[in-house]
C-alpha positions in Angstrom: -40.6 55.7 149.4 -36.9 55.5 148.3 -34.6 58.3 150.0 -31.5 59.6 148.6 -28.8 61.7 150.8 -27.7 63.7 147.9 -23.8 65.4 148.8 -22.2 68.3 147.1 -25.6 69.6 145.6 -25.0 72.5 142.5 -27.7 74.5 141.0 -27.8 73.1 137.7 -27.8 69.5 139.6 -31.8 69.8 141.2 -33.6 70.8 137.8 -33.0 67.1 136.5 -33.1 65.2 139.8 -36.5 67.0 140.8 -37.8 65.6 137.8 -36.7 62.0 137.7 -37.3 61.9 141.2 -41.0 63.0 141.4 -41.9 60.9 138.7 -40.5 58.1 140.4 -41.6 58.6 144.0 -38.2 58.8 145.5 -37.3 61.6 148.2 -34.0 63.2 147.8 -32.2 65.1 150.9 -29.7 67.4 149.3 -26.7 68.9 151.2 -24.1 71.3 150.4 -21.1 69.8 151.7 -19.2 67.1 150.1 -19.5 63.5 151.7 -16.5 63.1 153.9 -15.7 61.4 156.9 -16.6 64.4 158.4 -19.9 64.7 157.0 -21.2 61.0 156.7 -23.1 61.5 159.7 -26.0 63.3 157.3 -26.8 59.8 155.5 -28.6 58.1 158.9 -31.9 56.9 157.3 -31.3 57.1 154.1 -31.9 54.1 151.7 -28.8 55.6 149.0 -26.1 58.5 149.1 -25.6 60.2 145.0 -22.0 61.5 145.3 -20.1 63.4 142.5 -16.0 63.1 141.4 -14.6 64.7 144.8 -16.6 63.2 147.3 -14.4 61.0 149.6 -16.0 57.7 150.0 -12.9 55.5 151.4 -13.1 52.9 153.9 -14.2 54.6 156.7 -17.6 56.3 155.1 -18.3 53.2 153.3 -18.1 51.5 156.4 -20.2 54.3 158.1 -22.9 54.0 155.6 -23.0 50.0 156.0 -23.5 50.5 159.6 -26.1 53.6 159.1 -28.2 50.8 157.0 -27.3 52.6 153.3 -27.7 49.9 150.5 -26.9 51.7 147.6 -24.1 54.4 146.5 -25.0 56.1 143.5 -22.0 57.9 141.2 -23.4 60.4 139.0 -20.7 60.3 137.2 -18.6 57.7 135.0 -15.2 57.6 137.0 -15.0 56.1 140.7 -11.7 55.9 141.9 -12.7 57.9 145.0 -14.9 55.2 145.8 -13.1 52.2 148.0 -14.9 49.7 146.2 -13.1 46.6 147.9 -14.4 48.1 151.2 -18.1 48.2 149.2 -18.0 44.3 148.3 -20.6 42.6 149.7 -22.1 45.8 152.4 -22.6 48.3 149.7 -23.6 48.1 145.8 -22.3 50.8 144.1 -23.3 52.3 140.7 -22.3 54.5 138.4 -23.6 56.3 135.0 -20.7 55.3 132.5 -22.4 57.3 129.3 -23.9 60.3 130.6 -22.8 62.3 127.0 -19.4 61.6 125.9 -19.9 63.9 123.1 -19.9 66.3 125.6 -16.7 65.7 126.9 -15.4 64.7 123.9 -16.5 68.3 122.0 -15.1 69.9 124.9 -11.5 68.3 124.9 -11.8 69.7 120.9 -12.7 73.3 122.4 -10.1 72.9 124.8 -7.3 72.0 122.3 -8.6 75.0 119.3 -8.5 77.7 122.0 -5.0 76.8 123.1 -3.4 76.4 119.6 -5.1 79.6 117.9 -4.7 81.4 120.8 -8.0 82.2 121.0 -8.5 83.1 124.5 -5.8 85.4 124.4 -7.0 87.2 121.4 -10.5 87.0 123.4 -8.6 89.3 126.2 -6.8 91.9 124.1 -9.5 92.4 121.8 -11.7 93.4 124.9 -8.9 96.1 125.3 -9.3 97.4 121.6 -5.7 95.6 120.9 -6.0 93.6 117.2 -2.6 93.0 117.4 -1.2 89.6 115.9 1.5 89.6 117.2 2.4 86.0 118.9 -1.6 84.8 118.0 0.7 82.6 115.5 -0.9 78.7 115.7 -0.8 75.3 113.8 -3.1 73.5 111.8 -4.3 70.2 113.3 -4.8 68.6 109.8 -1.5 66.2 109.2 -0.9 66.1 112.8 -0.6 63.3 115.3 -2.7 62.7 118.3 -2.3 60.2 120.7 -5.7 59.1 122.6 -5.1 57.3 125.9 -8.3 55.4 126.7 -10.8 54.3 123.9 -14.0 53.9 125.9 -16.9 55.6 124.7 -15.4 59.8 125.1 -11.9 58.4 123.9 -13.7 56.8 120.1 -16.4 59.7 119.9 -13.0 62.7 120.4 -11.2 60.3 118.0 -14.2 60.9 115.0 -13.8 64.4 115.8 -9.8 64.3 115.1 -10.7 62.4 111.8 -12.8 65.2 110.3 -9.7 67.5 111.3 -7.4 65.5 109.0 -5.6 64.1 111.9 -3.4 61.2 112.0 -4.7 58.7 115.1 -3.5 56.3 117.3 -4.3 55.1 120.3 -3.3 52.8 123.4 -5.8 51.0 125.9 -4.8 47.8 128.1 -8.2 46.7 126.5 -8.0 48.0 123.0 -11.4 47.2 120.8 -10.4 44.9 118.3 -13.8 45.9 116.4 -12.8 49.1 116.0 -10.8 50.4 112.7 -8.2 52.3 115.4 -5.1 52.0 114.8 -3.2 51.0 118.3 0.2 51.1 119.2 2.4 50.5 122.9 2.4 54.1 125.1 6.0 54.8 124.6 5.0 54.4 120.6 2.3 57.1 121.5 4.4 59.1 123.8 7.3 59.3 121.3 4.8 59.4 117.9 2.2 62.0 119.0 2.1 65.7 118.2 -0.6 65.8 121.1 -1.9 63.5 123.2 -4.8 63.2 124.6 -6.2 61.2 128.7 -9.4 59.5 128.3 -8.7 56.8 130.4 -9.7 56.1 134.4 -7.7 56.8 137.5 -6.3 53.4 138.8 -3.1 52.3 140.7 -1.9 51.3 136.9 -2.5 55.0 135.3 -1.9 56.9 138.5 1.4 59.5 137.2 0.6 57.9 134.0 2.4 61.2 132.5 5.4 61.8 134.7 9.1 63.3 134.1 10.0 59.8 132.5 7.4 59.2 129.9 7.7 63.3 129.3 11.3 62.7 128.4 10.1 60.5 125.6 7.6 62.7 123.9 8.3 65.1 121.4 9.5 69.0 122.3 6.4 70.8 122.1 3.8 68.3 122.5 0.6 69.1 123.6 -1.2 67.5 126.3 -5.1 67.5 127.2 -6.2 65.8 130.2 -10.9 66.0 130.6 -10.4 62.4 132.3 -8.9 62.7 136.0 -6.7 65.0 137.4 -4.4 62.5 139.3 -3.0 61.0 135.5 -0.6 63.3 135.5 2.1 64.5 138.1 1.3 68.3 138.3 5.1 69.1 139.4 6.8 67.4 136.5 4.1 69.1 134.4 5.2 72.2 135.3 9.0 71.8 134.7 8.4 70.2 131.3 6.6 73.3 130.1 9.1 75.5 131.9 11.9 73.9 130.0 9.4 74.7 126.8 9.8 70.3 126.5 5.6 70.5 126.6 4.4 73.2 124.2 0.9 73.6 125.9 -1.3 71.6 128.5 -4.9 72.2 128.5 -6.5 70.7 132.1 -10.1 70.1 132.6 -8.9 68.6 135.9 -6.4 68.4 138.6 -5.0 66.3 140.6 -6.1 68.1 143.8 -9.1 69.9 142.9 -11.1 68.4 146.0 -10.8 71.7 147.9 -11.2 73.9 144.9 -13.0 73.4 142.1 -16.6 73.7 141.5 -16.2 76.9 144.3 -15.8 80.5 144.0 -12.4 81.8 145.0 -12.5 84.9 143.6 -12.2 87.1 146.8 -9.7 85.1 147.9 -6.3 84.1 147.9 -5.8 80.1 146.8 -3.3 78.2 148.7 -2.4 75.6 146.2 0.6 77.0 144.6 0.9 74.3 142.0 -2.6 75.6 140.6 -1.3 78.9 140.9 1.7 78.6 139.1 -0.2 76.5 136.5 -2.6 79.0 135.6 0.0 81.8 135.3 1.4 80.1 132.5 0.8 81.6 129.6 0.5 78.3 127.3 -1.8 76.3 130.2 -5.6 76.2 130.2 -7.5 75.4 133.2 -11.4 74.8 133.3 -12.9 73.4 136.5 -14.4 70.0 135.7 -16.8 71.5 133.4 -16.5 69.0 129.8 -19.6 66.7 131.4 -21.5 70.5 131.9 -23.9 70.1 128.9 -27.8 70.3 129.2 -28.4 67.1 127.3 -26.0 65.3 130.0 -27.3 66.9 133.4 -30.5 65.3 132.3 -28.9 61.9 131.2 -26.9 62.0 134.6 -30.2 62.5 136.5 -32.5 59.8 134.9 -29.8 57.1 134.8 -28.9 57.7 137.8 -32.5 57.4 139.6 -32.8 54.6 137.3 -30.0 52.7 138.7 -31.3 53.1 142.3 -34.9 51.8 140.7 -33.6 48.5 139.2 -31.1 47.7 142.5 -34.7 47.6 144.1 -36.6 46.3 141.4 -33.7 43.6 141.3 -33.2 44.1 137.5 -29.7 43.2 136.0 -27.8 46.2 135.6 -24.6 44.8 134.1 -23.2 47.7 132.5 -23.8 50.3 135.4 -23.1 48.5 139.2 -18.8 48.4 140.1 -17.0 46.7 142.2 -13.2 46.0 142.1 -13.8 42.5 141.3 -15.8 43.3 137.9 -12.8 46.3 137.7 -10.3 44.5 137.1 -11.9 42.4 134.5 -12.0 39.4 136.5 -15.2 37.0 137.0 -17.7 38.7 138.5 -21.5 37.4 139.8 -23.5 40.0 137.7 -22.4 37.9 134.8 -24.8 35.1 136.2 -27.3 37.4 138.7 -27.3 40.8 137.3 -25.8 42.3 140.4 -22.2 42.2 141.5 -22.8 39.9 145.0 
């Protein structure tokens, strides 16, 4: 029997994993916390750890796990830039679950960027209060306008469909643009200086880390809006915060940020948070903060859940499982053995 060390366990996470994991005869430990340096201990005897987007699996846990005898690091997620995946190579596979839904990020990007421009979570509060007031609900249409998508991968084509039955005039930039597609791409500082709003669907690397910082701010248009469902660390929080300050960035609408580790996915309600660049970002009046929640869908918990205990099945079974094992060979698009074996070494 297969066992999984499952960290940073939610609720809603079991339902789906109970099920695939029954069915499959595989054993799953789960724990609260999320895997750390501090907490890598818990995987000893364990065949695979699943981890989520703020678990901290850098050189030292991977190393840890090698020496506790894990083979396998499962992402249940599609980003894993807090994986060290040069530290994996050749001790550790590691996979991930790159289409969980991406039409349910995708639709919730949409959400995020109606609510902000029609006001509609402010109306939402005053109309609680008996206030059907107008006054400064005033929005724009999105038909005519330009978005700019960062990243066309699966989330980045299906949010750009739903722009095209707004009326929306598209383009995009990717370092690896699909040349199948009909998008229309352009270089990022055509995007940056074009775009009415622009859009992050792209992954967290050393190339898009501060990907929207004070300089490529500077070239965008006064009032532009900017959506970020991808990863929090795309954009430089501080320089965020003065652009919409100096009303240069008409609205932001964050499904992440850059150091939500400590924060989100917990109840602080009774208490007082000690990040003061959150703080100041969601007293803004124009800012929108969820906590990580565009993947939250029913339809996706249960993709996450069987693709994930899939992946651990064909490691073991030794199937080819191009599209879903990492490492920062394959990464960086350069030659990598699955081509030839089916797994990365």
């Amino acid at each position: 029997m297969m066992k999984i060390a499952f960290f940073d366990v939610k609720q809603y996470d079991k339902t789906g994993f109970d099920f695939y994991s029954d069915l499959n005869n595989i054993k799953i430990k789960y724990y609260e916390p999320r895997l750390t340096a501090d907490t890598v201990g818990l995987a000893q005897g364990f065949d695979a750890v699943c981890v989520f987007v703020n678990d901290e699996v850098d050189d030292y846990v991977v190393n840890k796990l090698y020496e506790y005898g894990v083979k396998v690091i499962l992402l249940r997620c599609a980003g894993f830039n807090n994986v060290d995946t040069k530290a994996c190579f050749g001790k550790i596979h590691v996979y991930r679950v790159p289409a969980y839904s991406p039409y349910s990020v995708a639709e919730h990007t949409m959400a995020l960027l109606l609510t902000s421009i029609r006001r509609i979570h402010k109306a939402y509060n005053r109309t609680r209060d008996f206030n059907f007031s107008l006054t400064e609900l005033t929005g724009f249409d999105l038909f005519g306008k330009t978005i700019g998508i960062i990243g066309t991968g699966k989330i980045g084509k299906i949010f750009a469909n739903i722009c095209n039955g707004f009326g929306m005039n598209i383009i995009c930039y990717d370092k690896f643009p699909d040349k199948s597609s009909k998008l229309k791409y352009v270089d990022l500082q055509e995007l940056f200086k074009k775009s009415d709003i622009i859009s992050l669907h792209c992954p967290l690397t050393d190339e898009t880390s501060y990907l929207i910082n004070k300089n490529s701010i500077d070239v965008m248009k006064k009032g532009v809006v900017i959506i970020n469902t991808s990863r929090g660390g795309l954009i430089n929080t501080e320089d965020l915060i003065d652009a919409i300050k100096n009303k240069k960035v008409g609205a932001a609408c964050l499904d992440v940020y850059e150091e939500e580790n400590d924060i989100f996915f917990r109840d602080f309600s009774n208490h007082i948070v000690q990040d003061d660049q959150l703080a100041r970002l969601i007293s803004l009046p124009n800012v929108i903060v969820t906590s990580h929640q565009a993947f939250l869908t029913k339809e996706a918990l249960d993709n996450i859940a069987q693709m994930t205990i899939n992946n651990l099945i064909s490691f073991y079974e030794n199937k080819p499982n191009i599209n879903n094992e990492v490492c920062y060979v394959c990464a960086k698009r350069e030659e990598c053995h699955k081509e030839k074996s089916g797994k990365c070494f």
